[in-house]
C-alpha positions in Angstrom: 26.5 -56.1 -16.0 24.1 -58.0 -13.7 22.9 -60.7 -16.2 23.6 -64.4 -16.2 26.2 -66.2 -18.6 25.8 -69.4 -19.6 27.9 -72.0 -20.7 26.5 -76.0 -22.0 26.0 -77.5 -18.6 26.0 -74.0 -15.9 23.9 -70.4 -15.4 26.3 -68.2 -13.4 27.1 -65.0 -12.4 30.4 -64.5 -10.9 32.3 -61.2 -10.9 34.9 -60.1 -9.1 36.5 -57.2 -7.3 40.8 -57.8 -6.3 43.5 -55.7 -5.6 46.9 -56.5 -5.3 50.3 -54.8 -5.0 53.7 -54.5 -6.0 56.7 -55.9 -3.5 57.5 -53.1 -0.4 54.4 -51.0 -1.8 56.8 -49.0 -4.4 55.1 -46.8 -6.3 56.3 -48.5 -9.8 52.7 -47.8 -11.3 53.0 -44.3 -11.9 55.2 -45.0 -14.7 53.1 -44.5 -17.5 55.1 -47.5 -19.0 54.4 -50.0 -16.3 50.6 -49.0 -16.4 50.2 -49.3 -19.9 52.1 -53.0 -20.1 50.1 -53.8 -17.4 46.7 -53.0 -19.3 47.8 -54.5 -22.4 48.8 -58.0 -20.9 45.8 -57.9 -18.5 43.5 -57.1 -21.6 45.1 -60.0 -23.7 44.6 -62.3 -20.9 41.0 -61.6 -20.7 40.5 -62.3 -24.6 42.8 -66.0 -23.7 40.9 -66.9 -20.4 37.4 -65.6 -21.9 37.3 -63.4 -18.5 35.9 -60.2 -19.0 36.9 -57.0 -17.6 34.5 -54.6 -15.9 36.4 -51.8 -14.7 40.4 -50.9 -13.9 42.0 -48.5 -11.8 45.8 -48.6 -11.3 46.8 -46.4 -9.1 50.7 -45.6 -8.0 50.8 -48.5 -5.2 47.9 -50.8 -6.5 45.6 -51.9 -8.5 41.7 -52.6 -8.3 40.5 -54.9 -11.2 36.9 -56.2 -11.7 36.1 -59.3 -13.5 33.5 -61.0 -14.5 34.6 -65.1 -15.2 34.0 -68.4 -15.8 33.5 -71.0 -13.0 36.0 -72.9 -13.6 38.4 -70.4 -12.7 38.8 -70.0 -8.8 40.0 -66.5 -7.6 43.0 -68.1 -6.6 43.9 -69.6 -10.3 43.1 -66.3 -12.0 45.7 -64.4 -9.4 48.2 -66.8 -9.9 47.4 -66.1 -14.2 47.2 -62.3 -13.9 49.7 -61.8 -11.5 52.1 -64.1 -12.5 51.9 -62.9 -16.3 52.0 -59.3 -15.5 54.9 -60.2 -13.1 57.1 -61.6 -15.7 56.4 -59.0 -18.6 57.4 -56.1 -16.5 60.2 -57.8 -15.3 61.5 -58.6 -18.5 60.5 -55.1 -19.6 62.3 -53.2 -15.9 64.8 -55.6 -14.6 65.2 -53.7 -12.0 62.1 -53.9 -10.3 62.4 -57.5 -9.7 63.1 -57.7 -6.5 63.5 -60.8 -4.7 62.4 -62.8 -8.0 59.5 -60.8 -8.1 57.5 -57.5 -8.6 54.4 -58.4 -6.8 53.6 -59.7 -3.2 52.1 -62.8 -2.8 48.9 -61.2 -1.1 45.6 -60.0 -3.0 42.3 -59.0 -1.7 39.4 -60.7 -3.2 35.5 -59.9 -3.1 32.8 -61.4 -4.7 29.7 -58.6 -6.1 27.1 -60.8 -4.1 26.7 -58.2 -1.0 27.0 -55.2 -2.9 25.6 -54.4 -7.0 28.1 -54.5 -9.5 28.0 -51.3 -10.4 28.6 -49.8 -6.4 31.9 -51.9 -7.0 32.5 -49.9 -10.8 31.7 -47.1 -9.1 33.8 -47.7 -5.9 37.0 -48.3 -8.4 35.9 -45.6 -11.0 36.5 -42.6 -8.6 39.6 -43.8 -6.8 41.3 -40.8 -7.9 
């Protein structure tokens, strides 16, 4: 989990840790659903961005993802792709829990693995439950 990528012209090593949430903290991702739509398109867009993902947890009122990406991909870009493609499947999927034109908030917590191992993080998001 700890070894360099490479691409033609960069060594890296850049995972990280978010969590975001859906609008007024509703508990829509209990739905087994919701969770599942949300794994698929989060899955798929790992395979399209050649992200890749190191652990999940989804839990009723957020969700913890752990990535490890490319560099030229800021954490802000790959929020605005993850959320904003998860956003629009489940509100296509549950109309209804689009509110105010959207399902998440605009907020997200980011961390970068740099103070911490990446497998404290794993861990950390592992035994949420």
């Amino acid at each position: 989990m700890n070894t360099y990528n490479s691409t033609r012209h960069a060594k890296f090593l850049l995972n990280y840790h978010f969590i975001w949430i859906p609008k007024y903290r509703k508990h829509i991702l209990d739905n087994p659903e919701i969770k599942q739509l949300t794994l698929d398109t989060i899955n798929e867009l790992a395979d399209t961005h050649n992200f890749e993902v190191l652990a999940t947890e989804i839990m009723p009122d957020h969700i913890h993802l752990f990535i490890s990406t490319l560099p030229k991909y800021s954490p802000s870009k790959l929020m605005n792709i993850i959320k904003g493609t998860t956003g629009r499947r489940i509100s296509k999927h549950f109309p209804k829990l689009n509110i105010k034109g959207s399902v998440w908030t605009r907020a997200y917590f980011v961390a970068t693995s740099g103070n911490v191992s990446s497998e404290t993080i794993q861990h950390y998001i592992e035994n949420q439950r």
